[in-house]
Residue, then its C-alpha position, 0 to 999 in steps of 0.5 A: x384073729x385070722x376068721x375075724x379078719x377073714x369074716x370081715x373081708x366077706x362082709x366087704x365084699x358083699x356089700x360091694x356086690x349089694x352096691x353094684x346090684x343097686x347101682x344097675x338097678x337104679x339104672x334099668x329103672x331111671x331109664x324106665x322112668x325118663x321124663x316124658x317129652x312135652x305135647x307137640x301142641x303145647x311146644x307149638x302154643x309157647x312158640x306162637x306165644x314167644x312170637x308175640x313180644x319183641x325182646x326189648x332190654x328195657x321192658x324189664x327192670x331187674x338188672x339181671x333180666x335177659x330173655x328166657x325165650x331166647x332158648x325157645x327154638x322150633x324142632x328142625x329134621x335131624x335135630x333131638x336137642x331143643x325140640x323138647x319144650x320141657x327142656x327150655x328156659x322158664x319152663x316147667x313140666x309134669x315128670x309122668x305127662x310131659x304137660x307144661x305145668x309152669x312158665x316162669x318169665x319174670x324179668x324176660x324182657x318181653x315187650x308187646x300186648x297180650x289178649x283172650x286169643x293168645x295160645x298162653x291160655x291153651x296151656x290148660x294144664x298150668x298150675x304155676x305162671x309168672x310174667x313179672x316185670x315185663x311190658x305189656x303195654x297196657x293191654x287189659x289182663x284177658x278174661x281167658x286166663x280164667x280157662x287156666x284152671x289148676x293155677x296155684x300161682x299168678x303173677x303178674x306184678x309190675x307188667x304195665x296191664x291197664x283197666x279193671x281186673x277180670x271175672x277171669x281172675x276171681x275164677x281161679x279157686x284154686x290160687x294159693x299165691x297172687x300178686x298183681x301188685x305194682x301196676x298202677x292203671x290196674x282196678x279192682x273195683x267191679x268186681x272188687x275186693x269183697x268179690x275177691x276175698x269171697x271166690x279165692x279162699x285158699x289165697x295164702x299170698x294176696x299181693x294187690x300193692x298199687x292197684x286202684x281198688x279205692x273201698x274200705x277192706x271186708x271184715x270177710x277177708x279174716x273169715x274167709x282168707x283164715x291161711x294167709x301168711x302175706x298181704x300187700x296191699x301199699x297204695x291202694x286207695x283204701x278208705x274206712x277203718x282197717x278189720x282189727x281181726x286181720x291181726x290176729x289171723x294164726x299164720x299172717x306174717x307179713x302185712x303191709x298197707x303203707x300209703x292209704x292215707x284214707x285208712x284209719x285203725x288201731x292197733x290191737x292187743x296182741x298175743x305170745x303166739x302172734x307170728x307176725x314178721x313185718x308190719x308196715x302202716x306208714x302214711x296211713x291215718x291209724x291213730x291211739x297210742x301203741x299197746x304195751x302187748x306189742x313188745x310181745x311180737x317176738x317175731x317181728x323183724x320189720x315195723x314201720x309206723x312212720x306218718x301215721x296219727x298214733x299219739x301217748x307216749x312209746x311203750x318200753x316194751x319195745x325194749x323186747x323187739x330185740x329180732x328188729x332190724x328195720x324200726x321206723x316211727x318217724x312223724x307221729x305225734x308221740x308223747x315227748x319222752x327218751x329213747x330209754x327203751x333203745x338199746x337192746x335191738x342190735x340186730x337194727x340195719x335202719x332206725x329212723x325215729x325222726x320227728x317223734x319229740x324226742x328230748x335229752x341227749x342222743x342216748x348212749x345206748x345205740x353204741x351197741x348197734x353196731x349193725x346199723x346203716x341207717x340212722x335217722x333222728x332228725x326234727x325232734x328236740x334233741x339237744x347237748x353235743x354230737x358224741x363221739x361215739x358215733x365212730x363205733x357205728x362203722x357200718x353207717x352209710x346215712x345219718x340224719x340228725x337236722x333239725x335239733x338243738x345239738x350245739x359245739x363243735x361237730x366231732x373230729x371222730x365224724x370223719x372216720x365214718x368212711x362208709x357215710x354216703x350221706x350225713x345232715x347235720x342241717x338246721x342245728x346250733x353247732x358252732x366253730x370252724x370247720x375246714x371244708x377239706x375235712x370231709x374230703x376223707x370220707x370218700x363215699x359221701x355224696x350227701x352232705x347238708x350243713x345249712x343253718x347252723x352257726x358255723x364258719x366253714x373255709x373253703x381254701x383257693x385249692x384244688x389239690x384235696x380229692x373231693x368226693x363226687x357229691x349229688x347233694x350238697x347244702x351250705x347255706x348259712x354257713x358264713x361263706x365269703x365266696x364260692x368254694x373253689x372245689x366246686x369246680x370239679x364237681x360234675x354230679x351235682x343234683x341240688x347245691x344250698x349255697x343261700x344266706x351266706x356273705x358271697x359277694x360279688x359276680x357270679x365266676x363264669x366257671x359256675x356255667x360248666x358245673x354239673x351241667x348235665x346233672x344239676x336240678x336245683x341252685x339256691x344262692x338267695x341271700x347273698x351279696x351277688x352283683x352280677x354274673x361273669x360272661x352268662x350264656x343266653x339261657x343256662x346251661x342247664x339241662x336238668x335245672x328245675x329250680x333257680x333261686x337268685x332272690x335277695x341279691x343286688x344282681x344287675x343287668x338283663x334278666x337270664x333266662x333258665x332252661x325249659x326243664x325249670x319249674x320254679x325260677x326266683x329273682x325277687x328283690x335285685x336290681x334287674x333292669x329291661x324287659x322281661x324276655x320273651x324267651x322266659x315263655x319257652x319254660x313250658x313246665x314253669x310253677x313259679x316265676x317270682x321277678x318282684x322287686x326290680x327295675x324291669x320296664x316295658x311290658x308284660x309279655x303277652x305269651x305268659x298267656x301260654x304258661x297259664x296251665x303249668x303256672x300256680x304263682x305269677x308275682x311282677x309286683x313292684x317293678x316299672x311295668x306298663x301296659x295292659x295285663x295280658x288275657x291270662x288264663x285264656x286256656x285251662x289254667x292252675x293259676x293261684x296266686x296273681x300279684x302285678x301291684x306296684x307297677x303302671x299297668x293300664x286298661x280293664x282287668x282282662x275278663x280273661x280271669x274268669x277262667x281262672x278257676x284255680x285262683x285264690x288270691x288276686x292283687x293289682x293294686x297302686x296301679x292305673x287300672x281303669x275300670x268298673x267293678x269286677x262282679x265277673x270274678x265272683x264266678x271264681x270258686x277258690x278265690x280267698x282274696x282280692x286286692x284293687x285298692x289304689x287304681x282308677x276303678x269307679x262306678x258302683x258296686x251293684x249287686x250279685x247275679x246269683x247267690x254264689x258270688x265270691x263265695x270263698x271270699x276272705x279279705x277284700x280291699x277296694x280302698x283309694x277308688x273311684x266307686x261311687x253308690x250305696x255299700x254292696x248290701x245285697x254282697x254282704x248277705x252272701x258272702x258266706x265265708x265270711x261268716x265263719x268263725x274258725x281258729x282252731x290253728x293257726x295256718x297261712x293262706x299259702x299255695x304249694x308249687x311244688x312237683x315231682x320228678x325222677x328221684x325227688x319230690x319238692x314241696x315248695x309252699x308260696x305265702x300270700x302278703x298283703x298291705x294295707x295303706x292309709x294316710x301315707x303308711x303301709x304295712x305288709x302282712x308277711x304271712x295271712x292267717x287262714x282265720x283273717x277276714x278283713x273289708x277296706x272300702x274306705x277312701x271312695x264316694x260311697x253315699x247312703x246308710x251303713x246297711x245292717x246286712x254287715x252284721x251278717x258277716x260274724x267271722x269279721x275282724x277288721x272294716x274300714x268304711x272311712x273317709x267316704x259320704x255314708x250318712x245315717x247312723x251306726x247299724x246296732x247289727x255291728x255288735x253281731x260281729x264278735x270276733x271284730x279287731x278294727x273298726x274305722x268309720x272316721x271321715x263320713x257324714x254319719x249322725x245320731x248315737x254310738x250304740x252302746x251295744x258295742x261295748x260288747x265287742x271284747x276283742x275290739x282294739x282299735x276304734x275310730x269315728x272321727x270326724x263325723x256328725x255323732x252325738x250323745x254318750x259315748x259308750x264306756x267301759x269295757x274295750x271304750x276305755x282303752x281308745x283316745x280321745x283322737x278316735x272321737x275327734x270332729x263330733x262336737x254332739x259327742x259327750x262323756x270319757x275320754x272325752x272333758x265334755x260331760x254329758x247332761x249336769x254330771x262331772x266331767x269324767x278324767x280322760x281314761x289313760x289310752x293303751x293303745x296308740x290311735x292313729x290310722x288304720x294302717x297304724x293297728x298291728x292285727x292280733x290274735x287276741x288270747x284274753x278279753x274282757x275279764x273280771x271288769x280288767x280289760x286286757x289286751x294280750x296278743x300276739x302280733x304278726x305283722x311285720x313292717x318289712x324292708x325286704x321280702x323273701x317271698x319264697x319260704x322252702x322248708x327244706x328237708x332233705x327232699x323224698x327220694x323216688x324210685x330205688x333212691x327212696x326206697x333206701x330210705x324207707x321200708x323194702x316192700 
């Protein structure tokens, strides 16, 4: 026992004196081998390189940058520390040489323009460079970064550099990773993507996201670039069909081409081994249905599918995807199906399955999800109760369920929700009571949308419930009787929905100090509102970019918004005066909507100077006088220009001409003297044009080139004075006329939508039209894209019907009535197949009906009485639906409906009439479904005119707006 105590104390000591020679030894050799200092040129290259920029904060993004270079200090006699350049901050050195070998400056604050001449590109020895997320100004990146030779890595992302990549760059073969991405000014297009994919084949990292590259992608990237793990490439431009092979490449785990709305793909079959992690196509065009192999991608953590064209139903094999924890596949045009292969992905952080048509209930397997922050599954059709279960789901933070069918009460549980920042429940049929002091619990909400349902919010007169500090907040619709007191407090509003409630009353004046640095949007359209309470001169608001006060009975002088408005709204109140001068300051101005007032005076003459922010001009109905002002008189976006129903004076100002943007034109019911306009034909966009009711006169003539009015669709030119034959020669080359195109149905419309900080609006403006005849009118709410109308009626035209009318093949309604045409009926109007209406009532026109428009099968209303007519009518077909009144005034005429027989025969009995005549504006347009059918005539149709009393102009299709920025970037994917 005592040798083996005593063997062991030896084997103990021997390895302490084994420890200590190694530990002197390593010392004698680390002091050999201390690094060597750094090459005085290369200290003197990064000084002179650090003395280039300015430090500014602002030159970086990343809320941890600071300047690196700050460290960077010139040798002074008697001082060892800081002389050695290998020492400092973002520098990196070879252990043996001393040569700086890496500089990593990402988020430096460097600031300045960089160029061939800088010593950066002396540092020859570099292999590793990253000047990320600083500000270069826009300075070119210099062909002399080629000269940098042994670079492995460049970096270069989000550093404001301008102009077409270098020869330079493609020079560095030897590049593993490059990212150039997030600099928008940047091209890459002589050389371009081919060129680059050719000389960097050892590229394992190619990052080019928001460079303007604007090609399609080489089916040589596979090939040539076989070792990429990574590709970004968001934004670029990309057109023509995606390489399939791409996916399939053996070491490709990330992949991103989000936002090339020109790239069209398929997704292939993939393989068990197929290593992908991150797939993001969204805003693409890649189209087909989802592969059932695509459950095999096991590795997949993020997939991104939204805003693409994929069709057929959503394969149950996602069920396997049990690694995602990012899944979107909102807006596609999927199959109506369930969410039965929901459930067994709990490892989801976000899941937006918004606008897939989706039906049933919300399934009761998400309940499993207990990771989930984001929940999106909003414009589908989902149905039954909010459940409440949704209380499990503690970490959520945004959940979006508008836009559905979900009907009772919302759950009481809701409110436990602590960590919600943002819920919508907008545009559903929830109903009962809610106390809005309720979501006064949920402390971190700052997104709240409730509109459109069937619920009655109250708002008590207190303020002793804590609110939180919303930014959004959308109760319109919400049956509210006054404004909420608790608005008072709240100073970080961005967008208030307070529209289409019961609000009566003046607007209280503590309205002026809400959210005054922060609001950009007020909607109280809809309302009961009559005036305001001690407004300022212009509002207060420095942020507002829309202003909706329409559908009010609001009294008064008209306030003007802040310079920073671009849509401001007033249609439909009771407004009086001028209109303010002051409104022409709002030089960022989209929309100015002032219709349906009582203002007087005239048009100010400085809305000239708005002409190039302005797409939609609407004055009509008020007690406008004067001369229109020269409009368009500088570069113009004008679209939409309606001054109808007023007494303006003069010629149309030839001023529109330069219009260029211009689609749609109504001046009529005013005092307009003047000639035909043959001017405007020059205009390329223009869809319609509306001058009836005026004092215009004189003839029409004919076009100066062939190209006049080319997108023409609708023309009234009724209750004139225009005398002449009918514009032939116009006929013959009004070309968009002659198009028949009904595929869908979509309006004519302009958007006035914009972007700013954090939101993107889009706000689409229908077009109205009237048409008007014997005292009634009608207004079309909406124009269908596929109308093609000519009223000329109600003028001192003379001569023949030319058969050049017949040319116009996409027409379905004209209307020559009551003027002097002679002549007979052209048989070129049976070429007009597509034609609803046809009045040709009050003229001088003789000889027969031709019996060739009995083939006019989806002709409804027919009127031409009051003519010189004779001989049979044409019967059968759409003839045996019209009365007697449409033939009324031509004693030559015979036969049904008619009790004059034609010849010896019978007297036929009056077929039954279907469809009341009366005058033209009496016809409801339709979109006819069936014609003539098995010797059945059948009229069905679907109206969509509307006899209105009141007008709301602006249709906002709200959804919660696109956030920008690092805002949108939380509701969409992470790179």
């Amino acid at each position: 026992m005592c040798l083996f105590i005593f063997m062991r104390f030896l084997l103990l000591l021997s390895s302490f004196y084994l420890m200590v020679a190694n530990s002197n030894s390593n010392s004698t050799s680390s002091s050999s081998m201390q690094q060597t200092l750094c090459p005085d040129s290369e200290r003197s290259a990064l000084l002179q390189f650090k003395q280039s920029f300015l430090i500014d904060k602002y030159a970086s993004v990343d809320p941890s940058a600071y300047p690196k270079v700050a460290t960077w200090k010139a040798h002074k006699e008697g001082e060892g520390e800081g002389s050695d350049c290998c020492s400092w901050d973002g520098v990196e050195c070879d252990w043996e040489t001393g040569h700086v070998i890496g500089l990593h400056l990402a988020s430096s604050c460097l600031k300045g323009s960089i160029n061939s001449s800088s010593t950066l590109f002396s540092l020859v020895h570099l292999r590793r460079l990253d000047l990320s997320d600083n500000n270069f100004s826009y300075s070119e990146i210099p062909i002399s970064v080629g000269q940098l030779s042994r670079l492995r890595s460049l970096n270069l992302s989000g550093s404001h550099f301008f102009g077409q990549i270098p020869l330079g760059v493609l020079a560095l073969s030897k590049l593993v990773f490059l990212d150039l991405s997030a600099n928008p000014m940047l091209r890459l297009q002589k050389p371009g993507l081919r060129d680059l994919v050719q000389n960097l084949t050892h590229l394992k990292t190619l990052h080019l996201s928001q460079v303007n590259i604007s090609s399609s992608i080489p089916h040589a990237l596979a090939a040539n670039l076989y070792s990429l793990t990574s590709l970004f490439l968001r934004e670029c431009g990309l057109h023509g069909e995606f390489p399939r092979n791409i996916f399939q490449l053996p070491s490709l785990k990330y992949l991103s081409v989000r936002y090339n709305i020109d790239l069209i793909g398929y997704l292939p079959e993939f393989e068990e081994a197929n290593p992908l992690k991150m797939l993001y196509l969204r805003g693409t065009s890649f189209s087909g249905q989802l592969p059932t192999s695509i459950g095999r991608l096991g590795s997949l953590t993020d997939l991104d599918i939204s805003s693409c064209n994929f069709t057929g139903k959503i394969p149950p094999s996602l069920a396997n995807l049990t690694s995602l924890t990012w899944l979107s596949l909102s807006r596609n045009d999927f199959s109506v199906g369930t969410l039965s292969w929901l459930g067994q992905q709990t490892k989801l952080t976000f899941l937006d399955l918004g606008h897939i048509n989706l039906k049933g209930e919300i399934p009761a397997s998400l309940v499993n999800m207990s990771q989930l922050t984001i929940l999106a599954l909003d414009k589908n059709q989902l149905g039954g109760q909010i459940p409440s279960w949704l209380t499990n789901l503690t970490q959520l933070t945004e959940l979006n369920l508008a836009i559905n069918k979900l009907e009772g009460s919302i759950p009481s549980s809701l409110f436990e929700l602590v960590n919600l920042e943002s819920l919508n429940l907008a545009f559903n049929y929830l109903n009962g009571t809610v106390e809005l002091h309720a979501f006064s619990k949920i402390k971190n909400l700052i997104d709240l949308q409730l509109s459109s349902n069937e619920l009655s919010l109250l708002s008590y007169n207190s303020t002793n419930a804590t609110f939180p500090k919303f930014t959004l907040l959308g109760l319109g619709k919400c049956n509210l009787r006054e404004f909420p007191d608790f608005l008072q407090n709240q100073d970080e509003l961005e967008l208030l929905f307070l529209d289409r409630n019961k609000i009566r009353g003046p607007i209280p004046k503590w309205v002026w100090n809400m959210s005054v640095e922060t609001l950009e949007a007020l909607y109280l359209d809809q309302n009961r509102l009559t005036g305001f309470d001690q407004p300022p001169a212009i509002l207060p608001w420095s942020r507002m970019h829309i202003l909706e006060l329409s559908s009010n009975m609001l009294q008064g002088s008209l306030p003007v918004p802040p310079p920073s408005t671009y849509m401001y709204s007033v249609s439909e109140n009771e407004f009086t005066g001028e209109i303010p001068v002051l409104i022409c300051n709002l030089t960022s101005l989209k929309s100015l909507a002032l219709s349906y007032n009582n203002f007087n005076g005239r048009i100010p003459q400085c809305l000239t100077s708005l002409s190039s922010s302005l797409s939609i001009l609407d004055l009509k109905h008020n007690n406008l006088h004067g001369t229109i002002p020269p409009l368009c008189s500088n570069p113009s976006n004008l679209r939409m220009i309606d001054l109808s129903g007023n007494k303006l004076q003069g010629q149309i100002p030839r001023s529109l001409a330069n219009c260029t943007m211009l689609e749609h034109l109504v001046l009529e019911n005013n005092l307009i003297n003047d000639t035909f306009p043959s001017w405007l034909g020059s205009l390329p966009m223009l869809q319609v044009l509306i001058l009836r009711s005026n004092l215009l006169h004189g003839a029409i003539g004919s076009p100066r080139a062939d190209f006049e009015f080319s997108k023409l669709r609708i023309i009234d030119l009724s209750n004139n004075g225009f005398t002449g034959d009918l514009p032939s020669e116009y006929f013959r080359i009004w070309d968009a006329m002659d198009v028949v195109v009904a595929d869908h149905l979509t309006y004519m419309q302009a958007d006035a939508g914009f972007d700013v900080p954090h939101y993107t609006w889009s706000i689409p403006y229908e077009y109205s039209i009237t048409m008007s005849s014997k005292g009634t009118t009608r207004k079309y709410e909406k124009i269908p894209d596929f109308l093609i109308v000519i009223d000329l009626s109600s003028n001192k035209f003379y001569g023949e019907i030319p058969e050049s009318i017949g040319d116009l093949k996409g027409l379905q309604g004209l209307n020559l009535s009551n003027n002097a045409l002679t002549g007979p009926i052209p048989t070129s109007l049976a070429n007009l197949t597509q034609l609803e209406a046809l009045d040709l009532s009050q003229n001088k026109l003789s000889r027969e009906i031709p019996q060739q428009l009995v083939e006019l099968t989806f002709l409804a209303f027919f009127n031409v009485s009051h003519n010189n007519l004779s001989g049979l009518i044409p019967q059968g077909k759409q003839f045996a639906t019209f009365p007697i009144t449409a033939f009324d005034g031509n004693p030559g005429l015979c036969g049904s409906p008619l009790s004059k027989a034609c010849g010896n025969s019978e007297p036929p009995s009056p077929a039954p009439s279907t469809v009341e005549q009366g005058s033209w504006s009496e016809f409801d347009w339709r979109i006819v479904l069936m014609g003539y059918g098995s010797g059945l005539v059948i009229g069905v149709s679907s109206g969509y005119i509307l006899t209105i009393w009141k007008h709301e102009w602006f249709v906002r299709t709200f959804e919660k707006p696109r956030r920008k920025g690092t805002r949108i970037e939380r509701m969409g994917p992470r790179s």
